[in-house]
C-alpha positions in Angstrom: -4.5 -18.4 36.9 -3.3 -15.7 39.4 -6.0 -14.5 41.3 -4.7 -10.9 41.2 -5.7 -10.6 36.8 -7.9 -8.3 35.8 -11.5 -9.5 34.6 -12.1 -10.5 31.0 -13.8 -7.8 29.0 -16.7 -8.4 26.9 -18.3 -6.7 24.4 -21.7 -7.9 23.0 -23.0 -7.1 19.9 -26.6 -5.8 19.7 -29.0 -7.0 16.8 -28.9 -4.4 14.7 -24.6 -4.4 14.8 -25.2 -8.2 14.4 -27.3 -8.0 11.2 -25.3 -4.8 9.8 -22.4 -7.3 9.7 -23.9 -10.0 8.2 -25.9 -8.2 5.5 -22.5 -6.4 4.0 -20.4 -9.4 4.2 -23.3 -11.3 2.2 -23.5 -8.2 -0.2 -20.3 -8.0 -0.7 -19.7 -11.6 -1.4 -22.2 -11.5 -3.9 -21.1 -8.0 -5.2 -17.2 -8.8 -6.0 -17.1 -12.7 -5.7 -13.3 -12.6 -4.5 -10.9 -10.7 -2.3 -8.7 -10.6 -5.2 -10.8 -8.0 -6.3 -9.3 -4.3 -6.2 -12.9 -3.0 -5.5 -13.8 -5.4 -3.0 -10.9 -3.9 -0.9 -12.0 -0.5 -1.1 -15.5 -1.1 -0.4 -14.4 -2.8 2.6 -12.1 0.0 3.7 -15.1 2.6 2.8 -18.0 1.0 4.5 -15.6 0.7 7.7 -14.6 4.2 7.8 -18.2 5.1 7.7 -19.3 2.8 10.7 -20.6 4.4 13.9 -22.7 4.1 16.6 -22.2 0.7 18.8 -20.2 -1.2 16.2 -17.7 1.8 16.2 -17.8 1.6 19.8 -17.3 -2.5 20.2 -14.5 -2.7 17.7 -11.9 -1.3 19.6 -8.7 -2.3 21.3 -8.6 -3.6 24.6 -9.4 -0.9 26.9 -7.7 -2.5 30.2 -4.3 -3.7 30.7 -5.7 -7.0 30.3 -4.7 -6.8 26.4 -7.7 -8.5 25.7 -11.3 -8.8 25.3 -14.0 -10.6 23.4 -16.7 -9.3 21.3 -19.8 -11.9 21.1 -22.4 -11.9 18.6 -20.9 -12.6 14.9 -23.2 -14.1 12.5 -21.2 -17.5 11.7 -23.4 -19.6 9.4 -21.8 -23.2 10.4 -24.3 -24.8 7.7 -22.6 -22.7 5.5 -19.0 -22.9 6.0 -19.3 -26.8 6.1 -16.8 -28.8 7.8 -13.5 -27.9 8.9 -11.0 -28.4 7.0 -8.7 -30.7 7.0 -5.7 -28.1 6.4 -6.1 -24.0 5.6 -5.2 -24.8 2.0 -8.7 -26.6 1.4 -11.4 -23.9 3.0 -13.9 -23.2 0.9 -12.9 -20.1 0.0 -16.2 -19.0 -1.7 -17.9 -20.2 1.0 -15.7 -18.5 3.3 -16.2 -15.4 2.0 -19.2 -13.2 3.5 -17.4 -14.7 6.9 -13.9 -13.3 6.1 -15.7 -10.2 4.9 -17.1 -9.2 8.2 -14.2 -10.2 9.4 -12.1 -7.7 7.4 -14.7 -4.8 8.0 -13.6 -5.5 11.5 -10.2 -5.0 11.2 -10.4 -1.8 9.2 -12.5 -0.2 12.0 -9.3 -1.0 14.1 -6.4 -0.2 11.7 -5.1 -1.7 8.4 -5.6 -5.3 7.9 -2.5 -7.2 5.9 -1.2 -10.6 5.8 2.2 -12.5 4.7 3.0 -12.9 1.2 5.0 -15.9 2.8 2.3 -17.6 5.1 -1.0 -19.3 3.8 -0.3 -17.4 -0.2 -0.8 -13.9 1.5 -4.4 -14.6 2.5 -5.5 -11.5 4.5 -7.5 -13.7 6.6 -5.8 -16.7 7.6 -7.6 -20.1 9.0 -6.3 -21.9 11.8 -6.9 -25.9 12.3 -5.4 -28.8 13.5 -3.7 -30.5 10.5 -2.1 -34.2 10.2 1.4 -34.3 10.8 1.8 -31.1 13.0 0.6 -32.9 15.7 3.9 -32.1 17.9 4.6 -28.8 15.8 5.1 -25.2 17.9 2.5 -23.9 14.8 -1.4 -23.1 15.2 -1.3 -26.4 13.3 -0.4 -28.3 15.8 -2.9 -30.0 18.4 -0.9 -32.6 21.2 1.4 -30.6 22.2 0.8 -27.0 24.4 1.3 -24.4 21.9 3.6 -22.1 23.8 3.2 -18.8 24.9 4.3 -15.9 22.4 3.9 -12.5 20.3 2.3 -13.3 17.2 5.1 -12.9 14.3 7.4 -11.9 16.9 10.5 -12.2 14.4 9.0 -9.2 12.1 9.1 -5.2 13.2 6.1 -5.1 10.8 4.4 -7.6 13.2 1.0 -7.0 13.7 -0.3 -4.8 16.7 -3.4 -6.1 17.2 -4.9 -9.1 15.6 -8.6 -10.6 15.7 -9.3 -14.3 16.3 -12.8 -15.4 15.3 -13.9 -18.9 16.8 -15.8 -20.9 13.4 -15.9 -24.1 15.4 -15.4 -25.4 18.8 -17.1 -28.0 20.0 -14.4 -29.6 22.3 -13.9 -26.0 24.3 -10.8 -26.0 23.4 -9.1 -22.9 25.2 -6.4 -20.0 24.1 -4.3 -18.9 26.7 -3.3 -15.4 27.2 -0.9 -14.1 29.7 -0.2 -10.1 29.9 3.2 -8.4 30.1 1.4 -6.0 32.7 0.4 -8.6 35.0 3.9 -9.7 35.6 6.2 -8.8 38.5 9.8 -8.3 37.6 12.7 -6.8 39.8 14.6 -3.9 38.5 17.2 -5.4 37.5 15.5 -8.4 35.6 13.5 -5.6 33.4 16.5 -3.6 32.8 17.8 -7.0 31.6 15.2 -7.5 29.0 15.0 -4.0 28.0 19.3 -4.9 26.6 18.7 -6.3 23.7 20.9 -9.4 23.5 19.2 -12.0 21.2 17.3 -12.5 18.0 13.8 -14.0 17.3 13.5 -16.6 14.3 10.6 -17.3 12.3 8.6 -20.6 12.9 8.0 -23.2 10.4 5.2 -21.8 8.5 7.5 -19.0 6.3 9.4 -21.4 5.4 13.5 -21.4 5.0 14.6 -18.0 6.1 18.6 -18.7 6.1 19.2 -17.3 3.1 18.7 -14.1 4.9 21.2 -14.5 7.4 21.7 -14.5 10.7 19.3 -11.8 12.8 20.4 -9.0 15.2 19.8 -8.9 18.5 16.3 -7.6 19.9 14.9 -6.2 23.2 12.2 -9.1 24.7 11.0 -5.9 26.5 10.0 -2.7 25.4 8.2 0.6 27.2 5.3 2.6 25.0 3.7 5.5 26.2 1.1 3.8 28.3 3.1 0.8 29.8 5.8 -2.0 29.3 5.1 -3.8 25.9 7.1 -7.2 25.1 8.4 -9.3 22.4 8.6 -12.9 22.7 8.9 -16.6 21.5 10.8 -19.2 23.5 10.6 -21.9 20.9 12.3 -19.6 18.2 14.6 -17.4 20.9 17.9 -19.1 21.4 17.9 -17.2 24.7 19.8 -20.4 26.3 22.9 -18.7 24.5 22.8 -15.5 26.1 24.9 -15.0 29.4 23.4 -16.2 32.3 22.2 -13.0 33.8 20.1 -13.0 30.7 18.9 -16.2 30.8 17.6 -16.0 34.6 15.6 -13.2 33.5 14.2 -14.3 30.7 13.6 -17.7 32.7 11.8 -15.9 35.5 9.8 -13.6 33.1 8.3 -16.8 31.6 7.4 -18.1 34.8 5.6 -15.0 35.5 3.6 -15.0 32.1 2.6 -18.8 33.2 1.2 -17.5 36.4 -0.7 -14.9 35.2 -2.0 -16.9 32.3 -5.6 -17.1 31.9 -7.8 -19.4 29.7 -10.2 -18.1 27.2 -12.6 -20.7 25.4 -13.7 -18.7 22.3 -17.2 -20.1 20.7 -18.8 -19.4 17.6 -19.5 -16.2 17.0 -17.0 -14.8 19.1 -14.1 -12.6 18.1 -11.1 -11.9 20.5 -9.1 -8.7 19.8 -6.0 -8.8 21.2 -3.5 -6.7 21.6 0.1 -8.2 20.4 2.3 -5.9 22.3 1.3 -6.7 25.6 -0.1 -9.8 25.5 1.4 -13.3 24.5 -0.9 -15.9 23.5 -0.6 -20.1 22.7 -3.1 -23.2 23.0 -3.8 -25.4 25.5 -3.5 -29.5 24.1 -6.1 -31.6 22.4 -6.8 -34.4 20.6 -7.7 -33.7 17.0 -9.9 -35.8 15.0 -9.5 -34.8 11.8 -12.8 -35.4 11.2 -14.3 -32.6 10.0 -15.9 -31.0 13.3 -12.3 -30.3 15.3 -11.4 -26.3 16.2 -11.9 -23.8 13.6 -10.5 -20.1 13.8 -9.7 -17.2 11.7 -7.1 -14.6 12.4 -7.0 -10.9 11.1 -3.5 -9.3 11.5 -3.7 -5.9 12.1 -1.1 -2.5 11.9 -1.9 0.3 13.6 0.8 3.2 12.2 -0.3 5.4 15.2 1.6 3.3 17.6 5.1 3.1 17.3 7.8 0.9 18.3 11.6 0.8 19.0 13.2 2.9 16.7 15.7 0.3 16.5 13.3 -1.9 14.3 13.3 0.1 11.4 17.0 -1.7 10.7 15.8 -5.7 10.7 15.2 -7.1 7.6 12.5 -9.3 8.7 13.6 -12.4 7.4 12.5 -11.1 3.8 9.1 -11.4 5.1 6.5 -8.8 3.1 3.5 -8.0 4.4 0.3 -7.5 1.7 -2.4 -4.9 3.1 -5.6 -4.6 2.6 -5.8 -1.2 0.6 -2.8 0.7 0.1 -3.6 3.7 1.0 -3.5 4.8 4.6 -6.7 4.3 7.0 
């Protein structure tokens, strides 16, 4: 890591923030029994409009250029939750519950929760693992291999803007890396480059086959909001080789930048990273997996925020066919 990145911010939940959270995910559990249920949904989106004080204060974006930062302090009942599991499609999902809960109340203090209607059944809060067979994948799934740097559902303009990931299990300190766009140094004319847009983004493995809907536009990997550059990005599913060679030196050096100003976060239970998907790109360092029961256990929140807009251009991709379920369907 560059020694010139700014300092991690952390955020610590108090005990009475602590215990808040716990007590309503456990209520609500026992209250509505699914998040299938309409009225577990809008109780969620109620009790988190109605939060103040130091949770409203601690679940916020980043407030640094960082992109990042990492509340401590969630209740995570390990006893509870049992092992991990051996793939996202066997959790517990009762279990899970009261966890995913606080999770979600979270993420509506933030913004509008949603998840894929094409990734893990549309689960609004989706659990990340190793899993046999995606050893060597460019996935969360995966474990040997170093999951590359990138923008979280870079392919979609619906992608999310900020997303939560809350460490269940880590026992092996296994570390997420997280590089920010604002960090980087770029010429002029290597940022004018990736402002063109020139190529398209595909979607990884876990949507499934997208080439029914043809193939995609080009897209800008860099983008300016009001209060600095933004990016968009995913080497392993950019066939940025097959732009012209101006394109490709820039886009070459801009990932050697986001390598050097990488930094390695090792989340542990009970602690929830809020990161910021515009700025920041994120990935996996390498492990070995087990696969027996007690190897890396996250969740992930996805989360819009309709008060930040994007490229106007982004309202004309189709996304891949990719739908995104929210939480509640009314507006935050």
């Amino acid at each position: 890591m560059d020694s010139t990145v700014r300092p991690l911010e952390i955020r610590t939940l108090g005990p009475r923030s602590r215990t808040l959270l716990h007590e309503l995910g456990t209520t609500l559990a026992a209250a509505y029994g699914s998040l299938s249920n309409p009225r577990c949904r809008q109780a969620i989106s109620a009790f988190a409009a109605n939060m103040d004080g130091e949770l409203r204060e601690k679940i916020r974006p980043p407030a640094t250029d960082s992109g990042i930062c990492v509340v401590r302090g969630l209740f995570v009942d390990e006893r509870s939750l049992g092992r991990t599991p051996p793939i996202w499609s066997a959790v517990d999902e009762a279990a899970s519950l009261p966890t995913d809960l606080q999770m979600l109340l979270l993420g509506s203090m933030i913004g509008r929760p949603f998840g894929w209607r094409g990734q893990q059944e549309g689960r609004l809060v989706n659990n990340v693992m190793p899993a046999r067979g995606y050893e060597n994948v460019q996935t969360g799934a995966s474990s040997s291999l170093l999951l590359s740097p990138h923008t979280e559902d870079a392919f979609h303009p619906h992608r999310s803007h900020v997303f939560l990931l809350s460490c269940i299990r880590n026992v092996d300190a296994v570390a997420t890396t997280i590089s920010s766009v604002r960090d980087v140094e770029l010429s002029t004319a290597d940022r004018a480059t990736l402002l063109r847009p020139t190529i398209p983004i595909m979607p990884d493995l876990t949507y499934g086959d997208m080439e029914r809907w043809g193939p995609a536009g080009p897209i800008p990997t860099l983008w300016e909001r009001s209060d600095g550059l933004c990016l968009r990005y995913d080497p392993d599913f950019t066939p940025w080789t097959e732009a012209d060679p101006e394109y490709q030196a820039a886009y070459r050096r801009l990932s050697q930048e986001l390598e050097r100003v990488g930094r390695r976060v090792v989340l542990e239970p009970g602690d929830v990273a809020i990161v910021d998907n515009d700025v920041v790109v994120h990935g996996r360092v390498p492990f070995t997996a087990r696969f027996d029961g007690t190897d890396r256990w996250l969740k992930r929140v996805n989360i819009a925020m309709p008060d930040r807009p994007r490229p106007v251009t982004e309202l004309d991709e189709n996304g891949y066919g990719q739908q995104v379920e929210y939480l509640c369907l009314e507006s935050k």
